[in-house]
C-alpha positions as a Markdown table, in Angstrom:
| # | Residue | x | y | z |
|---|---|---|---|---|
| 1 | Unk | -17.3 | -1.8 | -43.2 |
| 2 | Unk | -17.5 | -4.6 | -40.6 |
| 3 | Unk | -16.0 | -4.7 | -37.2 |
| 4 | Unk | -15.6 | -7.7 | -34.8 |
| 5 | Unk | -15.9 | -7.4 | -30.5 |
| 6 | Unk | -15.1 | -9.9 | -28.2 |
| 7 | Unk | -15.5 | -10.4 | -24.5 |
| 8 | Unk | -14.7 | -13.0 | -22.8 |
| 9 | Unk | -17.0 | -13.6 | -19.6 |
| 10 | Unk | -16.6 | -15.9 | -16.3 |
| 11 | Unk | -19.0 | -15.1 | -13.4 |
| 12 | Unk | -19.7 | -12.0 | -14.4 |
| 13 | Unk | -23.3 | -12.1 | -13.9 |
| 14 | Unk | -23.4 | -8.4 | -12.0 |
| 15 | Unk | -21.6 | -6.7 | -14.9 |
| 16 | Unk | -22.1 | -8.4 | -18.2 |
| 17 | Unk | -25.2 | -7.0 | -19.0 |
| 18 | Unk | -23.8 | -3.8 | -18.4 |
| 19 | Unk | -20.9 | -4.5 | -21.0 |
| 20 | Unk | -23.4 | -5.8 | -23.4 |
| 21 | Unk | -25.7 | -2.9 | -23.4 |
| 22 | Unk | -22.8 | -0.3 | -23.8 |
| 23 | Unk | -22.0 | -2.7 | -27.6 |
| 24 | Unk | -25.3 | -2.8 | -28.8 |
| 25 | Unk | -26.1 | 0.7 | -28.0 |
| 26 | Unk | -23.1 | 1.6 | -30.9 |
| 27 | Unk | -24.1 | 4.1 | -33.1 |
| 28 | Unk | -22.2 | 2.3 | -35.5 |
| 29 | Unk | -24.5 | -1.3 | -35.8 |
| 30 | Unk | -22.4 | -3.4 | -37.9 |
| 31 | Unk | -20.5 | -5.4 | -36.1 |
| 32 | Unk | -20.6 | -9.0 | -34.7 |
| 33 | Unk | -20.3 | -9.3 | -30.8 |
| 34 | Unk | -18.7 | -12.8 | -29.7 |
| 35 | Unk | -19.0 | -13.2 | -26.5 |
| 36 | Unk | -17.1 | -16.2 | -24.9 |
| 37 | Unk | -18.3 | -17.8 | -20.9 |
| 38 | Unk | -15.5 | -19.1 | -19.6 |
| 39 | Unk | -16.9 | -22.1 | -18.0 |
| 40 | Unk | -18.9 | -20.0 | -15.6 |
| 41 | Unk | -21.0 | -21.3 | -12.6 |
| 42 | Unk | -23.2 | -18.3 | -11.9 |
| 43 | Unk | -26.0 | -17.2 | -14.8 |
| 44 | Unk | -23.5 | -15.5 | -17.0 |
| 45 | Unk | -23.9 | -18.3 | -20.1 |
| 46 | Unk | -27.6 | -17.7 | -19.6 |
| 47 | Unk | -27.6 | -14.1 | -19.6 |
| 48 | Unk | -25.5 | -13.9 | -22.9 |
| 49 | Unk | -27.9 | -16.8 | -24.5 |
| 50 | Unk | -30.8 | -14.5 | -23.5 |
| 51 | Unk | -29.5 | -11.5 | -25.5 |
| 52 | Unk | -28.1 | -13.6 | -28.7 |
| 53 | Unk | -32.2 | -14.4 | -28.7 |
| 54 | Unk | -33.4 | -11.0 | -29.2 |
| 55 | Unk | -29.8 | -9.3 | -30.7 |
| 56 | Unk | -28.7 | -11.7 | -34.0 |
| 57 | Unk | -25.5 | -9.7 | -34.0 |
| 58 | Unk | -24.5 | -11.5 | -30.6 |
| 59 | Unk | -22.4 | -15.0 | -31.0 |
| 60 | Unk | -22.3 | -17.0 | -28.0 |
| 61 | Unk | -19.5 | -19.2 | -27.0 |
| 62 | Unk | -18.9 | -21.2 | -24.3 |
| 63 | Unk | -15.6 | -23.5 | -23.4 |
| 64 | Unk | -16.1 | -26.4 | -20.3 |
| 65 | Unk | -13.1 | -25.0 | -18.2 |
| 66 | Unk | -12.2 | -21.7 | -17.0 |
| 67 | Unk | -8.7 | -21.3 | -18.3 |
| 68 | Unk | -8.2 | -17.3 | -19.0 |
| 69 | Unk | -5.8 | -18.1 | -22.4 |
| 70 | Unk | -9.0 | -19.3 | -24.0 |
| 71 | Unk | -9.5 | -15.6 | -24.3 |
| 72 | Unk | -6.1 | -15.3 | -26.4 |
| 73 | Unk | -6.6 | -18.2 | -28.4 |
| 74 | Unk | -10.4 | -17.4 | -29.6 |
| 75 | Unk | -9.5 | -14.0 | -29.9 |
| 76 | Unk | -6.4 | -15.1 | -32.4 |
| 77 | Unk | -9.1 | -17.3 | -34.1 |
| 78 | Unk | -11.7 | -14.9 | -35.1 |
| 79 | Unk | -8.4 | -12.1 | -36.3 |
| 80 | Unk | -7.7 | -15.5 | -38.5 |
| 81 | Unk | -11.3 | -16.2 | -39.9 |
| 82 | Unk | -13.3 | -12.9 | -40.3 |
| 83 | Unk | -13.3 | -10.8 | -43.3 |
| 84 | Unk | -14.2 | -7.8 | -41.1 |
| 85 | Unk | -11.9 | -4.5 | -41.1 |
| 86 | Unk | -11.4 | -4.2 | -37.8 |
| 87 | Unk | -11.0 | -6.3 | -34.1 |
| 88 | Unk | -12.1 | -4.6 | -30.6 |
| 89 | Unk | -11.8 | -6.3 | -27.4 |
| 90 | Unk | -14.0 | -5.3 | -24.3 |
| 91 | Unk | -13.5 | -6.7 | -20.6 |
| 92 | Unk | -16.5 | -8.6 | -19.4 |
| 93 | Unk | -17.5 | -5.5 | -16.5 |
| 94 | Unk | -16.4 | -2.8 | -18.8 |
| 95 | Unk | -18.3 | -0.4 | -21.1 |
| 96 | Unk | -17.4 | 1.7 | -24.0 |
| 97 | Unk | -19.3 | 4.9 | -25.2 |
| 98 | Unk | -21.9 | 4.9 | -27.3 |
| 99 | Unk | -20.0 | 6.5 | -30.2 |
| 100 | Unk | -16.4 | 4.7 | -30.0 |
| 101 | Unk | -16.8 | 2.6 | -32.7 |
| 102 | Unk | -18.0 | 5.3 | -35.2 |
| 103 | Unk | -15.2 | 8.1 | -34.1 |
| 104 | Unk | -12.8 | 5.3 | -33.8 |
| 105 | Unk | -13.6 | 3.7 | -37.7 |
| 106 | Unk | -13.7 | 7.1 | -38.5 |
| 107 | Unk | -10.4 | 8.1 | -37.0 |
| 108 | Unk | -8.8 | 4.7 | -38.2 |
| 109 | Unk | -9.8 | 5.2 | -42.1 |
| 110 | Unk | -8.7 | 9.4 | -42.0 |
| 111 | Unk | -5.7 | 8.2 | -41.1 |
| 112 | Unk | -4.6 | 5.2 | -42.2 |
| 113 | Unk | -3.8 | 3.9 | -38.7 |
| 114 | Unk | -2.9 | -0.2 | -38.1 |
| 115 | Unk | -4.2 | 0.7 | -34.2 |
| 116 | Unk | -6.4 | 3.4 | -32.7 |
| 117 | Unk | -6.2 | 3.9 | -29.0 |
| 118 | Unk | -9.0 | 6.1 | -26.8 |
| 119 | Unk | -8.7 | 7.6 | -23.4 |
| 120 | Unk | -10.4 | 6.3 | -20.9 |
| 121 | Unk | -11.7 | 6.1 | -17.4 |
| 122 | Unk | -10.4 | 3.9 | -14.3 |
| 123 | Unk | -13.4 | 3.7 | -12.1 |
| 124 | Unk | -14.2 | 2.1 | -8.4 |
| 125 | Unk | -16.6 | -0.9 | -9.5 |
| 126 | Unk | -18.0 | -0.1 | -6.1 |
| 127 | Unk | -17.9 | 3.2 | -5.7 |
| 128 | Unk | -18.8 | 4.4 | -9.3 |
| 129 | Unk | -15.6 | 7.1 | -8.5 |
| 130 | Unk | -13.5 | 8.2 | -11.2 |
| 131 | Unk | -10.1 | 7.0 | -10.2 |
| 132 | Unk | -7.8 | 8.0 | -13.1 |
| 133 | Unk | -8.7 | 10.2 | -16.4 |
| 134 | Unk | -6.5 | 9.2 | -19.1 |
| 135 | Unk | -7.3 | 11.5 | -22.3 |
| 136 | Unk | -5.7 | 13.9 | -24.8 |
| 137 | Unk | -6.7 | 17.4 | -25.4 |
| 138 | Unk | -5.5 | 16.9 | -29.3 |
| 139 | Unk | -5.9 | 13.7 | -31.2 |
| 140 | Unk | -2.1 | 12.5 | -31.7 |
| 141 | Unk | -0.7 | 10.4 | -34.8 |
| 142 | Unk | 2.8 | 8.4 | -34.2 |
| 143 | Unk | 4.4 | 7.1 | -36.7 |
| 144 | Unk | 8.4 | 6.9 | -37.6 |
| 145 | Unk | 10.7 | 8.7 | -35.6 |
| 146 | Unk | 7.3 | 9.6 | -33.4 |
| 147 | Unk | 7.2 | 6.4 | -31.3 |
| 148 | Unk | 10.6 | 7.6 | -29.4 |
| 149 | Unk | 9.9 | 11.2 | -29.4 |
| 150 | Unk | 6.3 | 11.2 | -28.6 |
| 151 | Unk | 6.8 | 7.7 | -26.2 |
| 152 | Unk | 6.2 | 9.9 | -22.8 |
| 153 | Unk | 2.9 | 11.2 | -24.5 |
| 154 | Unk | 1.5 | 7.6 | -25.6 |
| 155 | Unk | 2.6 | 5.4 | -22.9 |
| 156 | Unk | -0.2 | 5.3 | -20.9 |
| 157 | Unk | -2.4 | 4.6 | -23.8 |
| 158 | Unk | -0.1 | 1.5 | -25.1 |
| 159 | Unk | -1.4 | -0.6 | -22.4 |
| 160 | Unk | -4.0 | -3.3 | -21.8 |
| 161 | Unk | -6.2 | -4.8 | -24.7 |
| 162 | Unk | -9.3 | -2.5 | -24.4 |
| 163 | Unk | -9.9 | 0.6 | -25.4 |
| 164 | Unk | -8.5 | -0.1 | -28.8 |
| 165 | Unk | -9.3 | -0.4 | -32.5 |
| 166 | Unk | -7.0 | -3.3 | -34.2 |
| 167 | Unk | -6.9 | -3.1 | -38.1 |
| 168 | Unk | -7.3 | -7.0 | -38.7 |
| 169 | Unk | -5.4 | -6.6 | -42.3 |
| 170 | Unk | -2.5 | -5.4 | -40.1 |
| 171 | Unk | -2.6 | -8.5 | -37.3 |
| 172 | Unk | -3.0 | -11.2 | -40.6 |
| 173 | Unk | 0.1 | -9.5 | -42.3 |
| 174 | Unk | 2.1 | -9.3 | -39.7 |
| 175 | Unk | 1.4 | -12.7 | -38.5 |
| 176 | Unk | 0.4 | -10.9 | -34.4 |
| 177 | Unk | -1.1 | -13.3 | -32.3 |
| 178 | Unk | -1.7 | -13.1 | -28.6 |
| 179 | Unk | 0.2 | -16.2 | -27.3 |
| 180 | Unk | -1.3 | -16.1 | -23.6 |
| 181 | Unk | 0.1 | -17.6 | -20.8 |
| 182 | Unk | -1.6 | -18.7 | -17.6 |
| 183 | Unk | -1.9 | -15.3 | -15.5 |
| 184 | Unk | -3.0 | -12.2 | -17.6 |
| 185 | Unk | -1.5 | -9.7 | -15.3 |
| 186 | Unk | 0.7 | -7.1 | -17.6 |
| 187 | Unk | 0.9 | -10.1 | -20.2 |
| 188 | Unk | -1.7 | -7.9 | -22.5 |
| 189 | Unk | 0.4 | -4.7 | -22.3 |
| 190 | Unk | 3.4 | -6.5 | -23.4 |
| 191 | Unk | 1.8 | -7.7 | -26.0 |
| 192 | Unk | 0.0 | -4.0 | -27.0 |
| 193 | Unk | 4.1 | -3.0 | -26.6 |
| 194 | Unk | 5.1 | -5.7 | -29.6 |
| 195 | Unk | 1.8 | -4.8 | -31.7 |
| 196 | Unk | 3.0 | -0.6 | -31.7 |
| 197 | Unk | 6.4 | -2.0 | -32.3 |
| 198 | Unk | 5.5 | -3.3 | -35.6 |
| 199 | Unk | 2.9 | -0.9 | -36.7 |
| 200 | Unk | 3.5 | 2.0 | -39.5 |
| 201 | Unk | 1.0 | 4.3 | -37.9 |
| 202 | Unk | -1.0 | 4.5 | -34.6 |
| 203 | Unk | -3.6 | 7.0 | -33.6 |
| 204 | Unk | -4.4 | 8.5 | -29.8 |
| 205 | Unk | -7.9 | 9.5 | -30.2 |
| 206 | Unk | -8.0 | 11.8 | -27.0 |
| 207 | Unk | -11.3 | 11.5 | -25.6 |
| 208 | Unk | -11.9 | 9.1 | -23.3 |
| 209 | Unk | -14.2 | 6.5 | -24.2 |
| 210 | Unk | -13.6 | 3.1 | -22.3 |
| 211 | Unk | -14.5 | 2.8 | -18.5 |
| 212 | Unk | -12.4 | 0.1 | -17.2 |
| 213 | Unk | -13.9 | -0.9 | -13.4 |
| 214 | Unk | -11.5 | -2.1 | -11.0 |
| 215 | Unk | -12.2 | -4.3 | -8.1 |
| 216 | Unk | -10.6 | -6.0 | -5.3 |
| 217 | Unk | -11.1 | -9.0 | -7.0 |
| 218 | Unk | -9.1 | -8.6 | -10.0 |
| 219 | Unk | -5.9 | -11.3 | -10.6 |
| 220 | Unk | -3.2 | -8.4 | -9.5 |
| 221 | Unk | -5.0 | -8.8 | -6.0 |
| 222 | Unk | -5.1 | -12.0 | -5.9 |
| 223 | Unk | -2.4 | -13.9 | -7.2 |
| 224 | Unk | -0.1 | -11.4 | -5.6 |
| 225 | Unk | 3.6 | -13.6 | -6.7 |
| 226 | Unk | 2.3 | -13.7 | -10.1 |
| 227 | Unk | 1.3 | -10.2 | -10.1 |
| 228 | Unk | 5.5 | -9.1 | -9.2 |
| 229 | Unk | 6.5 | -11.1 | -11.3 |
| 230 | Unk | 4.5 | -9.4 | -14.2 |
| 231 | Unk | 5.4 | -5.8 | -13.0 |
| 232 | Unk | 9.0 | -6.7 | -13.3 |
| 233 | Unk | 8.1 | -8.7 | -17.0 |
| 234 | Unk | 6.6 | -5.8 | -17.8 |
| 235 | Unk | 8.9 | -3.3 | -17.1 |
| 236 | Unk | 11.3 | -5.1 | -19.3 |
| 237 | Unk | 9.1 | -5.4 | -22.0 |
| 238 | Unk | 8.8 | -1.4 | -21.8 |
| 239 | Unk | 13.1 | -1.1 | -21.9 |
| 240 | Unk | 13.3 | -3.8 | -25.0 |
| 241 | Unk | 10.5 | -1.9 | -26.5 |
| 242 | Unk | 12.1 | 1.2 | -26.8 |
| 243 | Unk | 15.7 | 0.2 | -27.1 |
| 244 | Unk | 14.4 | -2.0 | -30.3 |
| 245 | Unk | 13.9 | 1.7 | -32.0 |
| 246 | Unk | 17.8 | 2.4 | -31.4 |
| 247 | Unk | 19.6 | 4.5 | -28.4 |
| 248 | Unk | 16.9 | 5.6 | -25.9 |
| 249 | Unk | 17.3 | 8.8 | -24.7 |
| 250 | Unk | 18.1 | 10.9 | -21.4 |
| 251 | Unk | 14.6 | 11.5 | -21.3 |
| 252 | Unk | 13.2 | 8.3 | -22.1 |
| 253 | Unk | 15.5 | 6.3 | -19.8 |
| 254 | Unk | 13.9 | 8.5 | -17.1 |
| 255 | Unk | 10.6 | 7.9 | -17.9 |
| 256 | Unk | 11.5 | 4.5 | -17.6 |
| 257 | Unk | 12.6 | 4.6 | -14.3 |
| 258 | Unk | 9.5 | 6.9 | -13.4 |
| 259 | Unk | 7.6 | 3.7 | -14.6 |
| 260 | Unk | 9.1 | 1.1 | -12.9 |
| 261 | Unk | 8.7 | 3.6 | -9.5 |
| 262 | Unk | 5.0 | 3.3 | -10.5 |
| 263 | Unk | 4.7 | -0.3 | -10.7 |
| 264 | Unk | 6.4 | -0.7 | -7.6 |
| 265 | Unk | 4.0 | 1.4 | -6.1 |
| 266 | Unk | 1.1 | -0.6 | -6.8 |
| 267 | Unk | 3.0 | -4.0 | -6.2 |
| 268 | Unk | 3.8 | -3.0 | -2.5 |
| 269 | Unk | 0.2 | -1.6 | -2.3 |
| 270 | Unk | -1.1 | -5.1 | -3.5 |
| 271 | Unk | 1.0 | -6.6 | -1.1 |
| 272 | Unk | 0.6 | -4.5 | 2.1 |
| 273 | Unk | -3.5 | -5.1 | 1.3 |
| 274 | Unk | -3.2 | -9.0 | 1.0 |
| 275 | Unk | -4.9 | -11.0 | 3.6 |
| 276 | Unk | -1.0 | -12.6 | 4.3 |
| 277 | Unk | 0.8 | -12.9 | 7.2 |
| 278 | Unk | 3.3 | -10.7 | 8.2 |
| 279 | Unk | 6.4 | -12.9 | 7.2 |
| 280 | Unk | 4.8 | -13.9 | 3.6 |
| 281 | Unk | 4.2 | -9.9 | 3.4 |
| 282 | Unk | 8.0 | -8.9 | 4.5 |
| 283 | Unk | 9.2 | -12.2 | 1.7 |
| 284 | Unk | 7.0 | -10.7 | -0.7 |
| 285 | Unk | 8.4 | -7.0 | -0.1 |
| 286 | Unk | 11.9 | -8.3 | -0.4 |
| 287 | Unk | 11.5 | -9.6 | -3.2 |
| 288 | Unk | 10.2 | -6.1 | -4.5 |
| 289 | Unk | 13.0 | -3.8 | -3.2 |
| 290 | Unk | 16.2 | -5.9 | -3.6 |
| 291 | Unk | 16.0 | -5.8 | -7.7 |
| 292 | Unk | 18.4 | -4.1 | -8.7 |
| 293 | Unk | 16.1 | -1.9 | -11.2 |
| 294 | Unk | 14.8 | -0.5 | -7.4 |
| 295 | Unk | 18.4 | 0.5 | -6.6 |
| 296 | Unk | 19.0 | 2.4 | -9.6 |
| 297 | Unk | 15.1 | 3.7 | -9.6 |
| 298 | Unk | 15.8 | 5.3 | -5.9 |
| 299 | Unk | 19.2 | 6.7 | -6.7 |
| 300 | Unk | 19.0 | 8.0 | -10.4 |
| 301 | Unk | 19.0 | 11.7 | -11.2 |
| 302 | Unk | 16.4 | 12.1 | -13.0 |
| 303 | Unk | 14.3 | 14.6 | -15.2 |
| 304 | Unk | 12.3 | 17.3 | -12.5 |
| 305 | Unk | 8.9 | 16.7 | -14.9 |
| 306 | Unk | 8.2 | 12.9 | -13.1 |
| 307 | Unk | 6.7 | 14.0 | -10.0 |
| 308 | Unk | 6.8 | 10.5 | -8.4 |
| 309 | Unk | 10.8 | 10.5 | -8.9 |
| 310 | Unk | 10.7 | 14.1 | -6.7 |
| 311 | Unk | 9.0 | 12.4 | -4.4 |
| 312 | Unk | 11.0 | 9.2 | -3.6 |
| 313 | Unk | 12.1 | 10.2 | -0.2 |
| 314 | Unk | 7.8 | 10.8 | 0.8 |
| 315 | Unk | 7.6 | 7.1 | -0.7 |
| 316 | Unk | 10.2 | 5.4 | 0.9 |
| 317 | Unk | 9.5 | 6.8 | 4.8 |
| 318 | Unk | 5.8 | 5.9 | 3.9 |
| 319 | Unk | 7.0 | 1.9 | 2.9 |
| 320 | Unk | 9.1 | 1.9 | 6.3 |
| 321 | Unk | 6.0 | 3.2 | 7.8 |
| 322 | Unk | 3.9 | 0.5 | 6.7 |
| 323 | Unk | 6.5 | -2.1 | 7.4 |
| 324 | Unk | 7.3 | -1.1 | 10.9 |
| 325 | Unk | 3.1 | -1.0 | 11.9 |
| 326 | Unk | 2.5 | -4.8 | 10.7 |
| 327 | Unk | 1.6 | -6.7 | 13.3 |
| 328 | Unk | 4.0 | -8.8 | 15.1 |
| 329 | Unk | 6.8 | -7.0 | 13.4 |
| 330 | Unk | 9.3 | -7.7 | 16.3 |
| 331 | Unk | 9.1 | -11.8 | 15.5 |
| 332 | Unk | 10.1 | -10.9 | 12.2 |
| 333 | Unk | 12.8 | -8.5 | 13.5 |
| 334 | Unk | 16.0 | -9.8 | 11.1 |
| 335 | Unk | 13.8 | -10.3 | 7.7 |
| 336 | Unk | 12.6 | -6.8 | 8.5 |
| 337 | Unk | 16.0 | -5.4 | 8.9 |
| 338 | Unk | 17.3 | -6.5 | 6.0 |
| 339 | Unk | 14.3 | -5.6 | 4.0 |
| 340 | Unk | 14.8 | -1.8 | 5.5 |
| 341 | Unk | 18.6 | -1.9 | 4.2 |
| 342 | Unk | 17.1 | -1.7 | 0.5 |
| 343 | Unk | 15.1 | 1.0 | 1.5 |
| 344 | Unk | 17.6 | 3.8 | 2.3 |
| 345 | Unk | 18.0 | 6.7 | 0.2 |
């Protein structure tokens, strides 16, 4: 049994070695670890060379311009050319457990699975906090009529690359590339979304063993247009997904709306923290609240279990809250206005 991981690395020079330690401390110890710098102008290329010197089972790789698809393409590449079992990816200031890739393998061959998922941890890369636990108490197999009826239960686990175990027979037969485009935000859950579409059998493994660190820094706080548009992409993905299995349900369609209130959540959030001025921040929120999906989100009835539905009136006065205190509101009295009309209950 052989198993491939890739990172993919630019300027990560505070966290890489971090992420590298948490792979070759595996208690499983077959695997090959390619790890690609993405044109990088810190010491993160020499920090990887140093460790393929004294760990054989690490493969440098290095590209001459930082373009984030490389990622995609290399990844597609080594799913193409290995004649290992299985494919892991790993964020470049991320760590997994020491024993994720033996439980996983383990887990994967019990059960037959094309994909096993873990829980995992969303942490403050400053902070060291513990912002979101993500886990299972039972282990949970979907297959068949189980990725409707169990869809509320796996969600949160079908997103992102990471934390995952891909069966490469299953990406070669099914012909499942990752086709990536320029920004990355939500463009790997959609395509986690296609991969459990055309999988037989998937596995939650409930334990959490990924820690995915956030920072500031990350692309949804940068490239905040790109970022709403990706929510919204996203979002749609999530609808086609589950409307490719036949009639989505009451409950489903609810969770779907439960979703999207989440996503615009974080996109305002993003947007209200930008260093922007006020009018870019008001366009920007506009853009957010006059879909349509936001008009149906605020006024649906929905299922009492999706707390964050309950709580739509809280969430709106806190948005017109936020609006109102930007500075030098009253220059941008009739774009605020009209942004407020979208934001009645």
């Amino acid at each position: 049994m052989k198993v491939i991981v890739f990172t993919m690395a630019y300027n990560a020079q505070m966290t890489i070695k971090r992420t590298i330690e948490s792979i070759r401390n595996q208690t499983f110890s077959n695997f090959e670890y390619y790890i690609l710098d993405n044109a990088s102008t810190d010491d993160t290329e020499d920090i990887i060379f140093d460790y393929s010197k004294i760990d054989e089972r690490i493969i440098p790789l290095h590209v001459n311009k930082n373009d984030p698809p490389n990622g995609g393409t290399i990844f597609n590449t080594l799913v193409r050319a290995t004649d290992a079992e299985y494919i892991v990816w790993c964020d470049a200031d991320d760590t997994y457990t020491s024993e994720f890739l033996e439980k996983m393998i383990d887990f994967a061959e019990k059960n037959k699975l094309d994909i096993a998922v873990c829980g995992y941890n969303k942490i403050n890369g400053f902070t060291g906090e513990v912002q979101k636990h993500r886990a299972l108490e039972h282990n949970l197999i979907i297959y068949d009529q189980l990725f409707t009826d169990a869809f509320i239960q796996y969600r949160g686990f079908a997103s992102y690359l990471w934390g995952k175990l891909y069966s490469v027979p299953f990406l070669k037969a099914k012909s499942t590339t990752n086709t990536p485009k320029k920004e990355r935000v939500c463009n790997d859950s959609s395509w986690v979304l296609g991969l459990f579409r055309k999988a037989k059998r998937v596995g939650i493994y409930g334990k959490a063993m990924y820690q995915y660190y956030q920072y500031p820094h990350s692309l949804s706080h940068i490239d905040i247009e790109a970022g709403l548009s990706s929510y919204r992409d996203l979002w749609k993905a999530t609808k086609k997904y589950l409307e490719s299995y036949g009639q989505v349900s009451k409950l489903n369609e609810d969770f779907l709306y439960a979703i999207h209130l989440s996503l615009v959540d974080e996109a305002a959030g993003n947007v209200f923290a930008a260093k922007l001025n006020t009018e870019k921040k008001l366009e920007l929120l506009q853009e957010v609240f006059s879909d349509p999906v936001w008009k149906e989100t605020l006024t649906r009835d929905v299922d009492p279990q999706f707390s964050n539905m309950a709580g739509r009136e809280e969430f709106v006065f806190d948005i017109k809250k936020k609006i109102t205190a930007l500075p030098e509101i009253e220059k941008n009295y009739r774009r605020a206005e009209e942004l407020l009309s979208y934001l009645k209950i």
